[in-house]
VOGU-3710 file (C-alpha; in Angstrom, 3 decimals, decimal comma):
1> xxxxxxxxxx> -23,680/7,052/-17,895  -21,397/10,131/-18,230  -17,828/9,701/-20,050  -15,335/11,294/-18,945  -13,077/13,997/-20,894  -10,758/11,742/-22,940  -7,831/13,965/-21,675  -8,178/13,459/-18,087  -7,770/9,824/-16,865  -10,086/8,663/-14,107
11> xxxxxxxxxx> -8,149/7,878/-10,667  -9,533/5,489/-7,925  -6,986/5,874/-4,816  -7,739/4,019/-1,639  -6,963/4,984/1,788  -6,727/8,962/0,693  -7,462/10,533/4,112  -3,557/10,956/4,981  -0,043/10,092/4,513  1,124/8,950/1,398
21> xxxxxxxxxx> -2,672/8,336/-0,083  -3,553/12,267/0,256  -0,103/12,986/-1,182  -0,790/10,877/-4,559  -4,020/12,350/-4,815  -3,325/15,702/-4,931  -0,352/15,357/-6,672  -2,373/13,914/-9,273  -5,363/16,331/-9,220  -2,424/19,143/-9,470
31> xxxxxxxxxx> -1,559/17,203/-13,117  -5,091/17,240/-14,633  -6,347/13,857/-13,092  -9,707/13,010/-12,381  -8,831/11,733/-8,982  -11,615/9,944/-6,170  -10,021/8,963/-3,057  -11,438/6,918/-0,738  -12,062/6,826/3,733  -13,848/4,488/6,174
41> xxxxxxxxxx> -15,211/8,356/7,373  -14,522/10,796/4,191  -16,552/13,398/6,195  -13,789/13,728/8,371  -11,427/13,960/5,777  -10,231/17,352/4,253  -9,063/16,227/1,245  -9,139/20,026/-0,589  -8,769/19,787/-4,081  -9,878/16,008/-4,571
51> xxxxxxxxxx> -13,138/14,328/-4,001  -13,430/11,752/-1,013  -16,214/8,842/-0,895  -16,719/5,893/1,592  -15,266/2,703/1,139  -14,256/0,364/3,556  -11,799/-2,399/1,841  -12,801/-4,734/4,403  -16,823/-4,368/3,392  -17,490/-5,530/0,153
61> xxxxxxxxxx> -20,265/-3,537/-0,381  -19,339/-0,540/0,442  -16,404/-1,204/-2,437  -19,257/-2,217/-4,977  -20,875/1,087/-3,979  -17,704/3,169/-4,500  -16,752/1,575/-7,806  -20,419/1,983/-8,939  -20,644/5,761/-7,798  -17,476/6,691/-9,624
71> xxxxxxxxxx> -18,694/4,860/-12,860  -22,074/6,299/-12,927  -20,081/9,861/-12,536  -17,434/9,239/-14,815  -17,703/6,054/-17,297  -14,413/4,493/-16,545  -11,504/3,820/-14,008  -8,261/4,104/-15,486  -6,718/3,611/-12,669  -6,668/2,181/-9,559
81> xxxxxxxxxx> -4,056/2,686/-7,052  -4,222/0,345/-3,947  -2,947/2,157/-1,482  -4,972/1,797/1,858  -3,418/-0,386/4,279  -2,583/-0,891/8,222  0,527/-1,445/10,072  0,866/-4,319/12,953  3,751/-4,849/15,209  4,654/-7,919/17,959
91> xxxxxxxxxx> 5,867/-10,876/18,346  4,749/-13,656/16,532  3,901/-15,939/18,800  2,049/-13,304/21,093  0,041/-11,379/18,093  -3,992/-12,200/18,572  -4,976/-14,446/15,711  -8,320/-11,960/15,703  -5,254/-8,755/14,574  -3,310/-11,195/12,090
101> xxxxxxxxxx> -6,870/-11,735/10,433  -7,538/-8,056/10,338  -4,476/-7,405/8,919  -4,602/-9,350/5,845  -8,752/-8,559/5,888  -6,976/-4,597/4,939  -3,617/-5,010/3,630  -4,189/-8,079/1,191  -7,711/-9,527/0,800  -9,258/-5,709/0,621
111> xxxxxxxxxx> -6,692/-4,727/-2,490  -7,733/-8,002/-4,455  -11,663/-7,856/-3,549  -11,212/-3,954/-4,774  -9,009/-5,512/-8,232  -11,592/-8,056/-8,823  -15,041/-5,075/-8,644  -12,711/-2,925/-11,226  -11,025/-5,348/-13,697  -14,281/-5,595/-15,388
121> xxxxxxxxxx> -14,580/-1,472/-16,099  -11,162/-1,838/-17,185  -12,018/-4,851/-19,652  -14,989/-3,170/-20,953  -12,706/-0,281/-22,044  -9,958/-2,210/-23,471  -7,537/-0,843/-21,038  -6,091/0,331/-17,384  -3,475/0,600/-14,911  -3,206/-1,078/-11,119
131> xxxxxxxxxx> -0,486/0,238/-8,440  -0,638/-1,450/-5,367  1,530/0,257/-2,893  3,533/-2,600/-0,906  6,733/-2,129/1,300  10,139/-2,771/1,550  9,266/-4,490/4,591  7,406/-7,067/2,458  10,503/-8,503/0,625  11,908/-9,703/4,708
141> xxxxxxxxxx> 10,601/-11,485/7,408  11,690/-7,923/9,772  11,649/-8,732/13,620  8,355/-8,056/15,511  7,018/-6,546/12,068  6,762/-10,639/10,516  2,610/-9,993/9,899  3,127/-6,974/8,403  5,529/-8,093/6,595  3,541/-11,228/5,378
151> xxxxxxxxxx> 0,950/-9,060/4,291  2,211/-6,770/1,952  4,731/-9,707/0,617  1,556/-11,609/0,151  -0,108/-9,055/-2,139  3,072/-8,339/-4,394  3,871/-11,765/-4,978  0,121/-12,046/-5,956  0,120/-9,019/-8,214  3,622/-10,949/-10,316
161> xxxxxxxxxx> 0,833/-13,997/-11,550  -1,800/-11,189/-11,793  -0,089/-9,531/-14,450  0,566/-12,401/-16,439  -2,891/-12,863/-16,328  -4,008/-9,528/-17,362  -1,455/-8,800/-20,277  -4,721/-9,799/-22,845  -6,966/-6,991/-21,865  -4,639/-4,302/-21,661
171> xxxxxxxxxx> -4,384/-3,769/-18,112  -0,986/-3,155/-16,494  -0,395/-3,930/-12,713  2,512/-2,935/-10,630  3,625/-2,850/-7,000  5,149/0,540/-5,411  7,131/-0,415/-2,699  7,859/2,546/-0,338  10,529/2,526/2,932  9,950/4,464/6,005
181> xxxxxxxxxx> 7,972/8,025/5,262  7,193/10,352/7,553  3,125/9,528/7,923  1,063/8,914/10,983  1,326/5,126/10,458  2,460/4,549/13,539  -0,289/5,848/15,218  -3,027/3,797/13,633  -1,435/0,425/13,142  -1,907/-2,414/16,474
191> xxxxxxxxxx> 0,780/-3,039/19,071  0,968/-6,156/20,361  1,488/-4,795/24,369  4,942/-4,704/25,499  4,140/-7,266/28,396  5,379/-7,529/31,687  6,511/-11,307/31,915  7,042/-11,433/28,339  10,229/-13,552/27,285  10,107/-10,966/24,363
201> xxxxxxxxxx> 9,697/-7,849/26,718  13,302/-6,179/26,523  13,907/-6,677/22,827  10,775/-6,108/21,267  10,368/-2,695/23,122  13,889/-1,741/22,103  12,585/-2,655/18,672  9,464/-0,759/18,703  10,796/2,091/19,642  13,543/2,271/16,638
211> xxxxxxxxxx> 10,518/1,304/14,536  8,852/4,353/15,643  12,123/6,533/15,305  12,765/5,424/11,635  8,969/6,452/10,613  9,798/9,696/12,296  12,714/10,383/10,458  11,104/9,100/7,196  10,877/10,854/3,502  8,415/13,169/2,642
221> xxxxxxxxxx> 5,696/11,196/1,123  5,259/13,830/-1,523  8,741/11,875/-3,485  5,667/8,427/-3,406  3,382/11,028/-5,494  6,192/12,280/-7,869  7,153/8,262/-8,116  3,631/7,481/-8,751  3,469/9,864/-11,767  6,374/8,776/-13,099
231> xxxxxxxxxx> 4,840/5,690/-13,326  1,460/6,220/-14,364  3,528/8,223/-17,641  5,792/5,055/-18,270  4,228/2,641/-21,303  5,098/-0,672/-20,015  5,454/-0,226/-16,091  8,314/-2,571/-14,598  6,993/-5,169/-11,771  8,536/-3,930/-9,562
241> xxxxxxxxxx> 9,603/-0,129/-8,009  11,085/0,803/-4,653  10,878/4,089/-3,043  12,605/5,434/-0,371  16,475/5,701/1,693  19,201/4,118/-0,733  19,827/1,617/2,291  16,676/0,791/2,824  16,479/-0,004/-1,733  19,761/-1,444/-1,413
251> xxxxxxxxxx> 18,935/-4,350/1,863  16,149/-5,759/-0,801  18,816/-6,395/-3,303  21,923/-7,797/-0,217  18,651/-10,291/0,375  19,381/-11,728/-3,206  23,153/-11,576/-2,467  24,102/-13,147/0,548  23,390/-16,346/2,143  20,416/-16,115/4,172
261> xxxxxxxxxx> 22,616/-16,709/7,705  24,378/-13,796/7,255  21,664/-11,293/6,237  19,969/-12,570/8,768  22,862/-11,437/11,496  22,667/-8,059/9,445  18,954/-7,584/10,398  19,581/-8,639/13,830  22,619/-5,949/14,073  20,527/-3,202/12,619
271> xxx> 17,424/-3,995/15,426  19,986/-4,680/18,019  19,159/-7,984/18,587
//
């Protein structure tokens, strides 16, 4: 088993193909990190200056594979940063139960399968660091976004007891959670169709498209990978960090403010509802 140079820490980031992933990755390759991303289809990945390998976060398997692979290269993870994921949109009540399943199958059962293969490398060397990369969205039930936002709530407010659990062995966990960046999220995640007959035809389309329009006009993702650093640098990481437009930061901390009736109005005004 090789070891690793003690200088440069070993990165595992999932979900490295595009977006915000490929932005961490080579930010971190740029500052002397050892850094493996991962794809469903790395050979149709150019991820330049990093190495890409398969996983799938849905397969377990192909996760055991990775996480072997890297460790038979390298000795160690020190960290892993959870960042694959897939958007959903609809209503509730018309989103196919067979979508809601693959949702939390990527954005929530995937990141703690992948946590459970590493946490023993990370035991065995008395040490590491977990970033899962949740949302904004998950701290609100947001309109026709209410799976998505289950998801990624789901896997934060699993990470808070998973820290607790971890502070014996060394390993820190946090949760990244980033607004709207300009990424081709949109593109990949499901749409519930926009149905004719629908009682929730006029105002989810009227949602989905200012969905669509806010991702557009999103951040560069390359402030996640200069977050992500800062992070990976700070001794005792925080639980939680939020990324992104001041007003997006700021609605997470109205939510603690004001009684739920009238940030719930405020949501409703800001979708148009």
């Amino acid at each position: 088993m090789k070891q690793g140079s003690a200088s440069q820490k070993v990165v595992l980031i999932t979900g490295a193909s595009s977006g915000i992933g490929k932005s961490i990755a080579s930010y971190l390759t740029q500052n002397n990190f050892k850094v493996y991303g991962t794809s469903r289809n790395p050979e149709k990945s150019s991820s330049g200056d990093f190495k890409m390998i398969q996983l799938d976060v849905t397969n377990l398997q192909s996760i055991r594979d990775a996480i072997k692979h890297i460790v038979q290269k390298e000795g160690r993870i020190d960290i892993l940063i959870n960042n694959a994921g897939v958007g959903i949109t609809g209503p509730v009540e018309e989103t196919p139960e067979e979508e809601i399943k693959k949702a939390f199958e990527t954005n929530y059962f995937g990141p703690l399968n992948i946590i459970r293969q590493v946490l023993p490398v990370m035991r065995a060397n008395n040490q590491g660091l977990i970033i899962n990369i949740t949302s904004i969205a998950g701290y609100m039930g947001l309109p026709y976004r209410g799976i998505y936002s289950a998801t990624k709530g789901a896997l934060a407010i699993t990470a808070e007891a998973y820290r607790m659990e971890l502070k014996e062995f060394n390993i820190k966990m946090t949760n990244v959670a980033p607004g709207d960046f300009a990424t081709n999220i949109a593109a990949g995640r499901y749409h519930a169709p926009v149905r004719d007959g629908s009682p929730y035809k006029n105002a989810y389309g009227k949602t989905l498209k200012l969905m669509n329009k806010h991702v557009d006009a999103g951040k560069d993702p390359q402030l996640m990978a200069e977050r992500i650093l800062e992070i990976i640098n700070t001794p005792e990481p925080r639980v939680h960090y939020k990324v992104g437009e001041q007003l997006q930061k700021f609605s997470v901390k109205l939510k603690g403010l004001l009684p739920d009736k009238l940030y719930e109005r405020i949501l409703m005004k800001h979708y148009k509802l």
